[in-house]
N, C-alpha and C positions, 0 to 999 in steps of 0.2 A: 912431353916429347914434341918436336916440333917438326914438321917439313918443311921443304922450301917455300910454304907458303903460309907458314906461323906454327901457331898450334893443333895438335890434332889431337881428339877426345881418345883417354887411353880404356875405353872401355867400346867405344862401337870404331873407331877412326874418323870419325867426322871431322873435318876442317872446321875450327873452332876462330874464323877471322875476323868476327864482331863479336863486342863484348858480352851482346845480348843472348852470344851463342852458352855464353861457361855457366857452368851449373852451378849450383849455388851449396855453403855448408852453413850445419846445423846454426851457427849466431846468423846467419840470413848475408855472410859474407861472398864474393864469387872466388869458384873454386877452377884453378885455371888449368888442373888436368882431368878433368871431366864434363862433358857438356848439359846442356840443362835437359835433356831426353836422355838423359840417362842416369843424370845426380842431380838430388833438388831436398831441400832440408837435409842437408849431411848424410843421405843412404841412396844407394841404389835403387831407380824406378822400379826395377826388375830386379831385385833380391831373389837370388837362389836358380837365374835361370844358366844353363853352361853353357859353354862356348862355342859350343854347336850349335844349339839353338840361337844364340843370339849373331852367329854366322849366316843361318838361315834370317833371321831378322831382317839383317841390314842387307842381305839379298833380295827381300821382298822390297823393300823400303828404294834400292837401285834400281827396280825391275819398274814398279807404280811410279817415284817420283822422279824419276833422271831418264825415262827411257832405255835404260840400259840392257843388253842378253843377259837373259839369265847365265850364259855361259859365261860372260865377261865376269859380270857381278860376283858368282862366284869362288871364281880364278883370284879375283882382286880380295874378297874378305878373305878367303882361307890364308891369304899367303899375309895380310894386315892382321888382322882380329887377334890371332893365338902370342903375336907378336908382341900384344901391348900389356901395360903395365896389370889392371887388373887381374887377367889371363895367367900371370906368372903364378905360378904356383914350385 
């Protein structure tokens, strides 16, 4: 999935705009719908954790690394996170 500013990780939404950003699969090749905090040798960092949690995750992660409200934060995962590919169920 892409925004208008490339690719975005379909498991947290992270802007994925250097290469160094994409995770990687199990041959050690890079995986361009997931980032590397979230996919790295072919599986998920966080195997088994749901969507809520990892909604609270990437709120924590807005709130410490971006400066961000926790209210903004989120307003912005709940309405990203459930949306992405992983998530479908």
């Amino acid at each position: 999935m892409e925004n208008s500013k490339g690719a975005i990780c379909q498991s947290c939404g992270m802007p994925m705009q250097k290469e160094e950003y994409f995770g990687t699969n199990g041959d050690g090749s890079k995986n361009r719908e997931y980032c590397n905090f979230c996919f790295r040798g072919g599986k998920f960092v966080d195997e088994g954790i749901t969507v809520e949690q990892k909604i609270d995750q990437v709120v924590e992660i807005a709130k410490t690394k971006m400066n961000m409200p926790e209210g903004k934060a989120r307003e912005m995962a709940n309405n990203t996170i459930p949306k992405l590919k992983r998530w479908q169920r």
